[in-house]
N, C-alpha and C positions, 0 to 999 in steps of 0.2 A: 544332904548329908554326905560325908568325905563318906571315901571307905576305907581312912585309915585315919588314927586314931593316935594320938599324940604318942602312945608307947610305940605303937609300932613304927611310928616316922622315927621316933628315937634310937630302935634295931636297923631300921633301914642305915638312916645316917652315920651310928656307928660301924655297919656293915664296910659303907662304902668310906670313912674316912680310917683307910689302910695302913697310915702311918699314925694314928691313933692321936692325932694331937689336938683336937679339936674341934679342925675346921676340916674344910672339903674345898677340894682343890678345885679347879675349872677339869684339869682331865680326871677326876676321880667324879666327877659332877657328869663327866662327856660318857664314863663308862656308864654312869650308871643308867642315863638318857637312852641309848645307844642300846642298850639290854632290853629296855622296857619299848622300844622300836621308836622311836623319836631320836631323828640322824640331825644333829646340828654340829657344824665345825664350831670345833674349840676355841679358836677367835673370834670367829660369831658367836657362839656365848659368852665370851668372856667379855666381849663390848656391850653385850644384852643386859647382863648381871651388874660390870662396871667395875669388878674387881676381880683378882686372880683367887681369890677363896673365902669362903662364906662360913659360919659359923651356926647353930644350932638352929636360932631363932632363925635368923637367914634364911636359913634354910626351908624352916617352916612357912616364913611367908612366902618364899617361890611356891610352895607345893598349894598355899590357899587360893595365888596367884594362875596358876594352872587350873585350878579345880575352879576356878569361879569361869576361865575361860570356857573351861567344857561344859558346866552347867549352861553358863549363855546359850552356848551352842545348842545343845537340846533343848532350851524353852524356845529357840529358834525353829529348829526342827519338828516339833509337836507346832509352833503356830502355823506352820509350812502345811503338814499332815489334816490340821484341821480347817485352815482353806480350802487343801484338795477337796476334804471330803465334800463341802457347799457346794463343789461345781461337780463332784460325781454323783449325782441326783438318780442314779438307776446303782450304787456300790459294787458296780463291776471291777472297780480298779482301773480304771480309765475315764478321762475326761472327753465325749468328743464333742465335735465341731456344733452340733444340737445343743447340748448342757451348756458348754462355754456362752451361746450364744443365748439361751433361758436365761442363766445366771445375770449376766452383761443386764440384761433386759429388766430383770426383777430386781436387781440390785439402783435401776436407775443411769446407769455410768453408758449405757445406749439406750437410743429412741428403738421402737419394733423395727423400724426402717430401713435400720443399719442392715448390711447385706451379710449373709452368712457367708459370702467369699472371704469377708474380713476375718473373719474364724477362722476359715480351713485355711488362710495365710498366715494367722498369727499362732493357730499350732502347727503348721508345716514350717514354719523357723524353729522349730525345737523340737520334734517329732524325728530322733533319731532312728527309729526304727522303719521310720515310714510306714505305720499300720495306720496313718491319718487319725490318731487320739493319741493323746497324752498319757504319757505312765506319771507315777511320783517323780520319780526320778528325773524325768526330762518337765513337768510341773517343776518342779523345786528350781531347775535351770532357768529354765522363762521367768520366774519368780526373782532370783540370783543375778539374772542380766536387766531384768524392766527395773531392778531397785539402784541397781549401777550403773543405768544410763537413763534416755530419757525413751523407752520403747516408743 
């Protein structure tokens, strides 16, 4: 669900189109980005968009165009959260070198054999803190580099 609501895109838009003429300019488009903390130069949006001013509808599909990106993003993030939790097998809020290597094991993707050095080397590449476990945070990394490259 947006959290906003075609009337209110409609105040927004007319808010921001200051010369009242219908459309929205690439820099009336840059304030309004810029206010809501999203910094894009105005040439880079205006190559992104493809035009120098957008109109009502326009407009509304950039903002479904936005909103579907950040939805992605959070069903990303909750599947991220609910991996973590598989391999936090004790809900401490950490993963360590034991669980990762349980998980590996129950899950099939290692034999029992496999050495738990292999753990405490594959969360010591992402274990910024150096507490030897894994937070979310540095989870979601390891997660974010094995999917964009080949770990």
């Amino acid at each position: 669900m947006s959290p906003f609501n075609a009337s209110d895109l409609q105040r927004i838009f007319e808010t921001i189109d200051r010369n009242g003429d219908g459309f929205v300019s690439i820099e009336e488009l840059h304030w309004l980005l810029n206010r809501t903390g999203v910094d894009f130069i105005s040439d880079d949006l205006e190559s992104l968009i493809g035009k120098s001013m957008i109109d009502f509808d326009e407009f509304l599909s950039l903002y479904e165009s936005i909103s579907e990106i950040n939805r992605g993003g959070e069903e990303i993030e909750s599947d991220l959260l609910n991996a973590f939790q598989v391999f936090d097998e004790n809900r401490d809020g950490f993963i360590s070198c034991d669980e990762l290597h349980n998980v590996l094991v129950r899950l099939g993707l290692w034999d029992d054999r496999r050495c738990v050095r292999d753990c405490r080397r594959m969360i010591g590449a992402f274990d910024v803190d150096l507490d030897g476990r894994l937070d979310f945070e540095e989870f979601k990394n390891m997660m974010n580099y094995s999917s964009n490259s080949s770990f």
